[in-house]
N, C-alpha and C positions, 0 to 999 in steps of 0.2 A: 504494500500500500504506500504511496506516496506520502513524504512527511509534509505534513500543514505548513500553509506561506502564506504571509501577511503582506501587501504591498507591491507584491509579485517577487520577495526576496525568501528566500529560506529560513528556516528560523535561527538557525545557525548563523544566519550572517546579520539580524536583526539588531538593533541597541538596545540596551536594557528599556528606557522610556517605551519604546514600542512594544516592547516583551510584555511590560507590564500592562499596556494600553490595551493590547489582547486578552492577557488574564483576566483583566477588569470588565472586557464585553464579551467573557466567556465564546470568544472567537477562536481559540484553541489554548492548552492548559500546560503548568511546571510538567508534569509527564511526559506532553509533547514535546518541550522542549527538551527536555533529558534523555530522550528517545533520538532526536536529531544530533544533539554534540555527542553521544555514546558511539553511532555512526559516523562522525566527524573523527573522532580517534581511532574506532576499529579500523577505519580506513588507510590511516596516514599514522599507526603508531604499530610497529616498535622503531620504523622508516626515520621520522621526524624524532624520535627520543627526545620530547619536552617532559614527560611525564616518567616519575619515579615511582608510586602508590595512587592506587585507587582501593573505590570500595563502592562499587555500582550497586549493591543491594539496599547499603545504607541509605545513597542517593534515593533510589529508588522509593523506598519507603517513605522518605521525606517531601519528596516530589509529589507521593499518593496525599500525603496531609495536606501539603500546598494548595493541591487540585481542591479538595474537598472544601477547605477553606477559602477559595474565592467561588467557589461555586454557592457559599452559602453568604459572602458579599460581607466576609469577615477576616480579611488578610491579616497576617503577624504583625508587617511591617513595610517599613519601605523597599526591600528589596524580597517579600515572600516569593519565593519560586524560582530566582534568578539561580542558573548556577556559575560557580566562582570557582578557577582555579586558586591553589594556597602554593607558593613559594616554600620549599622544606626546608627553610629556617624558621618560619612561624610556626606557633606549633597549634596543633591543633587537639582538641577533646578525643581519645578514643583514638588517634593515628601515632606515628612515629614519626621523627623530628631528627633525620639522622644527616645533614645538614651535608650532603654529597660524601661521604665520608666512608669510608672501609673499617674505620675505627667505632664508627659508633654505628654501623651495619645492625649488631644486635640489640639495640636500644628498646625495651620494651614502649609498646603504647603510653600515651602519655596522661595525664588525669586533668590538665587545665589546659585554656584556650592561650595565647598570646591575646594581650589590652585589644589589637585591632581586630583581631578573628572573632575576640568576642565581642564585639560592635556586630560587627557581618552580620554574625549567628541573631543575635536579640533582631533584627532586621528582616529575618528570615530568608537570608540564603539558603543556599545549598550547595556543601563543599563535595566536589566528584575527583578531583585530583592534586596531590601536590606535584609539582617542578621540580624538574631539574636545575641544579647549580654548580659550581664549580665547589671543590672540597671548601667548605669554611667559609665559602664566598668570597675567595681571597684572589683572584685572579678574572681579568676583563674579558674572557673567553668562557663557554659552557663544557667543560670536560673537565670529569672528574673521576678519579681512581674508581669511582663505584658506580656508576652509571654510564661513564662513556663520555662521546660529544652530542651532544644537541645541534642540531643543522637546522640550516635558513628555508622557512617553507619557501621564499621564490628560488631557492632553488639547494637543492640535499646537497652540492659541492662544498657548499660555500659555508661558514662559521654564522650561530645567530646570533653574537656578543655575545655578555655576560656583565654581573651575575646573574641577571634576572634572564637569560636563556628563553630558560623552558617556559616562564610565563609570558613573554613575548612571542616567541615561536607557537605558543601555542592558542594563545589568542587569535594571531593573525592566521591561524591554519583553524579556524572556526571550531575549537574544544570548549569554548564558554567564551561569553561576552567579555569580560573581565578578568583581572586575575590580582592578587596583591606582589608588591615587589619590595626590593630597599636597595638604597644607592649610599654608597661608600664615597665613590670618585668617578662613577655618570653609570653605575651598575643597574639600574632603572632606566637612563637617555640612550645608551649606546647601543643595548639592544631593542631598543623601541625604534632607533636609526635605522637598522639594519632590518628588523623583522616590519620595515611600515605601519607601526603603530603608534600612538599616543602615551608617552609613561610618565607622569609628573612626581617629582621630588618636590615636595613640598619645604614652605619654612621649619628648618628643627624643630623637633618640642610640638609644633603644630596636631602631630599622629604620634601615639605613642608611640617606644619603641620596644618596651618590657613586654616580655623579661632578657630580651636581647643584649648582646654581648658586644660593645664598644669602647673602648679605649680610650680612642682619640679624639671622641665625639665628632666624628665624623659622618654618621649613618644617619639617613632617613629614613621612616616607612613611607610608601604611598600607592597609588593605584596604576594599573596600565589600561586601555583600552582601545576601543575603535573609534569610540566617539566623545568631543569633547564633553556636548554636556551628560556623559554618563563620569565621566571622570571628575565634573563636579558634582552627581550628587553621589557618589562612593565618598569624596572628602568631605560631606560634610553627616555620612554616618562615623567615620574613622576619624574625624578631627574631634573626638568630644575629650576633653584634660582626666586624666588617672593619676591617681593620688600616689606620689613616690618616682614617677617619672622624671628623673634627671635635669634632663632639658625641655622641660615645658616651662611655657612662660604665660604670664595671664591671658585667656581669650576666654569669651563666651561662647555660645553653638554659633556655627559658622551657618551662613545663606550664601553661597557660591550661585547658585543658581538667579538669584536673586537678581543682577544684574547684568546677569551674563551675555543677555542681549543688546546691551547699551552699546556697541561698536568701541571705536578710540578715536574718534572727531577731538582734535586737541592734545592729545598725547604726545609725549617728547620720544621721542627711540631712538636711538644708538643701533647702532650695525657694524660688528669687526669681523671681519674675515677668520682673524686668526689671534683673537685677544691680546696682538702685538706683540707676539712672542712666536708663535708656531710657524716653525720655516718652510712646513710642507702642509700645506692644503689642495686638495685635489681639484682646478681649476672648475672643473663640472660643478661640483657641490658646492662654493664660494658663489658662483652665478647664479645658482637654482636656488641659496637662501639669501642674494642681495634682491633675487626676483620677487618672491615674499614679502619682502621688509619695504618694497616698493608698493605693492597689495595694498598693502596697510596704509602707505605714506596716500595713494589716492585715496581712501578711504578717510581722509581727514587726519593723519597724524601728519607730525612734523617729523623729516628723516635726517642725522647727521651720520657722515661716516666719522667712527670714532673709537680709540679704543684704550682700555684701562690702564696705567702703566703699571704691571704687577713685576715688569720683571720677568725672567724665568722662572715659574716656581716647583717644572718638573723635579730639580734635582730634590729639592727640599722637600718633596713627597717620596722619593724613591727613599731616601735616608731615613725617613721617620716609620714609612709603612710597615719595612719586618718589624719592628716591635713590636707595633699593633696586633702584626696576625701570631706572632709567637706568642702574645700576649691573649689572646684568644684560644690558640691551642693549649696553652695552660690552663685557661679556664673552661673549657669545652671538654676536653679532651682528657678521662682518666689515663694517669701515667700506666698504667698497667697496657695498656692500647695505645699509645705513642710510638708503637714504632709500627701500625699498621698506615699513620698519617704516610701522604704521597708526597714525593720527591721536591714539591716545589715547598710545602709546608717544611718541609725537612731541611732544605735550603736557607728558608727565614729563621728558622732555629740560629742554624748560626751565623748570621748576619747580624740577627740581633744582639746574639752575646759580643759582636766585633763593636758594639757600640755602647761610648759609656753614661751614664745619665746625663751629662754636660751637654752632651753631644745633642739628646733625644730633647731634651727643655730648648734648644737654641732652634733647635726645627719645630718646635712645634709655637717657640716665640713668632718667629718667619711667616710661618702662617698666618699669626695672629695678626701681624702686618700687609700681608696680602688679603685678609679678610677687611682689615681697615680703610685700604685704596677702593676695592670694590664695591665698600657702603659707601664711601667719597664719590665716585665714580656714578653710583645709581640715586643721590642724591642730585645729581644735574639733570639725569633722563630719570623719565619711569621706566621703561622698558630699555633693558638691552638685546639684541638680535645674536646668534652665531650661526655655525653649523653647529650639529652634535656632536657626529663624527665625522673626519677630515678626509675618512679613506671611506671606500668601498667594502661592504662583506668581503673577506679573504676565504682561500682553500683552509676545507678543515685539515688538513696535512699540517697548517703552518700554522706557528704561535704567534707571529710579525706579519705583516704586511708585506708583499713581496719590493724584491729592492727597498726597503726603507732605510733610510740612511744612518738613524738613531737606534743601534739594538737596546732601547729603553724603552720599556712595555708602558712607560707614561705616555711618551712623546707620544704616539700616538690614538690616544687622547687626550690631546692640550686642551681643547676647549669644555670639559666637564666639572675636574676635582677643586679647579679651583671654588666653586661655588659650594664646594661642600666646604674648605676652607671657612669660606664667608656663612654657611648653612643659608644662602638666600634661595626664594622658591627659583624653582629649575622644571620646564617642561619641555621635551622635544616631540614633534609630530611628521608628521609627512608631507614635505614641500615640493616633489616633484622626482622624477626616476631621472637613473643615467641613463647614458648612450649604450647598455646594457641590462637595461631594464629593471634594474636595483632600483631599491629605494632611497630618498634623502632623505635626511632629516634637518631641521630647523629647532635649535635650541628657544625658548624665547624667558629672558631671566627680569625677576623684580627686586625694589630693595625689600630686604626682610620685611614679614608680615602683606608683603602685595600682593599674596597668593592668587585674592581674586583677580585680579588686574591681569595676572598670569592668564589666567579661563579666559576672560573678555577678549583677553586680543587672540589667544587663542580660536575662540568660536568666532571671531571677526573671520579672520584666517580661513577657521576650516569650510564658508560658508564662499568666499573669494573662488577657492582652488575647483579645479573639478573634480563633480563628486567621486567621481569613480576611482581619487587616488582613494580615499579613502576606505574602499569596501576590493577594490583590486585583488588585493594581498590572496582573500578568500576565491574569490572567480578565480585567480591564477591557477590556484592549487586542482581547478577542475576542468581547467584550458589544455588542449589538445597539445601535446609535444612538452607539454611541464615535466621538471626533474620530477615532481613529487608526483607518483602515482602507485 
């Protein structure tokens, strides 16, 4: 039997607002839909390796209560029915949490939600799969001792970034509308770059990040999607403050949606190519996000090219990062199972110890100074412009970038970590393909706390482009001569 379509699109490729629009006119039900993404991955999975765990009965089940409940015009919540991929670092009620790791393979199921999963839940998701990620989430690429690599659904050669991989790859390969993510140094933008999707890093502290394991305060949680404003109202069930959270800072319930329609008539923007520092940007993607940032400028903004003076601040992340993640693997990781960690984790071990506290305070001072030019810097514009990523998806054969000149796995991505630096919001979307039919991406960053401003020009944007960058990703995967079949 043919699976139910709304609009004349699949349910699979639908956004959550419309998902819901249906469940509400009992035009087809959470079942339906769990019955189409279940067929979305039996299709294109172990192929696409975005997912690590499932548990289709559980869904299932949850899915029947959904139905039953808006059939009686008594929903949970704002998202009852939707299903959601979970990132296997969040952890989840009743799953395992074993965070791409061979160390912590045996990890028994777990008894609490993570702060955001249990936002989701009270909301009435429904969780069908967690993601693949790199061991620890500690590397910009999805391949990990225990699950493998993650490939680009436009096409299985090619790398889907990372850390958030498998939740980008598998969003854009139509396994669920949504998925949760968290960025470190653009592990949310870089594979929303690559996989054609939408992944926002919000302001720190904005979304919990407990019971998560950060160091350097450098991580955000936030959403990935297809559409922006689903990706505003995911933040404004996951931005509600939890008591003990680190880095939260005052806010009330957040209205994202709120305004999201208002354009940027009047709006200041900045546009750098290469944040003034990065010596290799890939000419294509520099032109396809100054084309964007032009969108906008007829649109009523004001456009300047311009760019922050940060400096180089790759080295100063390369020196500081192994402590972090050695710092991590001590807290993660029972010593008794330390030496099933993989070879790059093994690596940061002792880099770290090559570094002595002097060393690790003066880099993480550095930052603090680069964090300082950048609130300088977005205090002139509201909005600054980038790319995300400067290159293209690469072969998954390779851990670099072909010919790249810097074998420094920052360098290429110069334009992300610094704004974890700064913790200001960060979202990248899809501005247009190469001459090879990849995806671009477009960074577009506010000063701390402009999240929404972030959406707005966002859904200015996504309403500018043609439609069909945005739902592509999905038709690709079912286009004639596709890697993915």
């Amino acid at each position: 039997m043919p699976l139910p379509t709304c609009r004349q699109a699949p349910l699979h490729q639908l956004s959550i607002e419309a998902l819901l629009q249906g469940f509400a006119r009992l035009q087809f039900t959470p079942v339906d839909l769990l019955q189409a993404v279940l067929a979305q991955i039996e299709r294109h999975e172990p192929q696409l390796n975005a997912l690590c765990e499932r548990q289709d009965q559980a869904a299932l089940l949850a899915a029947q209560a959904s139905t039953a409940r808006w059939a009686a015009g008594q929903p949970l919540g704002r998202l009852d029915g939707i299903a959601l991929l979970v990132k296997d670092n969040h952890d989840i009620r009743g799953w395992r949490t074993r965070n791409g790791s061979r160390a912590l393979a045996e990890r028994p199921a777990l008894s609490h939600d993570s702060a955001l999963v249990a936002r989701l839940r009270e909301a009435g998701a429904i969780f069908i799969a967690k993601t693949t990620l790199p061991e620890l989430g500690s590397t910009p690429l999805t391949d990990s001792p225990l699950t493998g690599v993650t490939r680009n659904p436009w096409n299985l050669a090619l790398h889907a970034g990372g850390s958030s991989g498998g939740s980008t790859a598998g969003v854009a390969a139509g396994y669920a509308p949504a998925a949760t993510g968290n960025d470190a140094a653009g592990s949310i933008r870089t594979p929303s770059s690559f996989c054609g999707v939408i992944g926002f890093k919000p302001s720190h502290g904005l979304v919990s990040a407990c019971p998560s394991i950060d160091p350097g305060g450098m991580v955000a949680e936030g959403p990935i999607a297809r559409h922006v404003r689903d990706i505003a109202l995911l933040m404004e069930l996951m931005s509600q403050p939890e008591p003990g959270e680190p880095f939260a800072w005052p806010h009330g319930p957040q209205d994202f949606l709120e305004h999201i329609e208002d354009g940027v008539n009047g709006l200041r923007i900045a546009f750098s190519a290469d944040l003034g520092y990065a010596a290799h940007v890939d000419p294509q993607i520099a032109a396809a996000c100054l084309n964007a940032a032009q969108l906008l400028q007829a649109a009523g903004a004001s456009l300047t090219l311009a760019s922050p003076d940060i400096g180089n601040p790759a080295p100063n992340y390369l020196r500081a990062w192994p402590v972090e993640v050695a710092c991590t693997v001590t807290q993660e990781i029972p010593v008794e199972h330390r030496h099933r960690i993989g070879d790059f984790l093994q690596q940061s071990q002792v880099r770290a110890r090559q570094l002595n506290a002097l060393d690790y305070a003066c880099a993480v001072q550095e930052r603090h100074q680069v964090a300082q030019q950048l609130h300088g810097f977005l205090g002139e514009y509201d909005l600054l412009l980038t790319p995300t990523a400067v290159v293209e998806p690469f072969a998954v054969d390779r851990q670099m970038p072909p010919d790249w000149p810097e074998q420094i796995s920052a360098m290429w991505q110069p334009t992300t970590f610094p704004f974890n630096f700064s913790r200001q919001p960060a979202l990248s979307m899809p501005c247009g393909l190469s001459a090879a039919g990849l995806p671009i991406g477009l960074q577009i960053v506010a000063r701390f706390g402009g999240d929404a401003l972030v959406l707005r020009a966002a859904r200015t944007l996504e309403k500018l482009l043609p439609a069909g960058l945005f739902s592509q990703p999905a038709g690709l995967l079912d286009a004639p001569g596709h890697a993915l079949h």
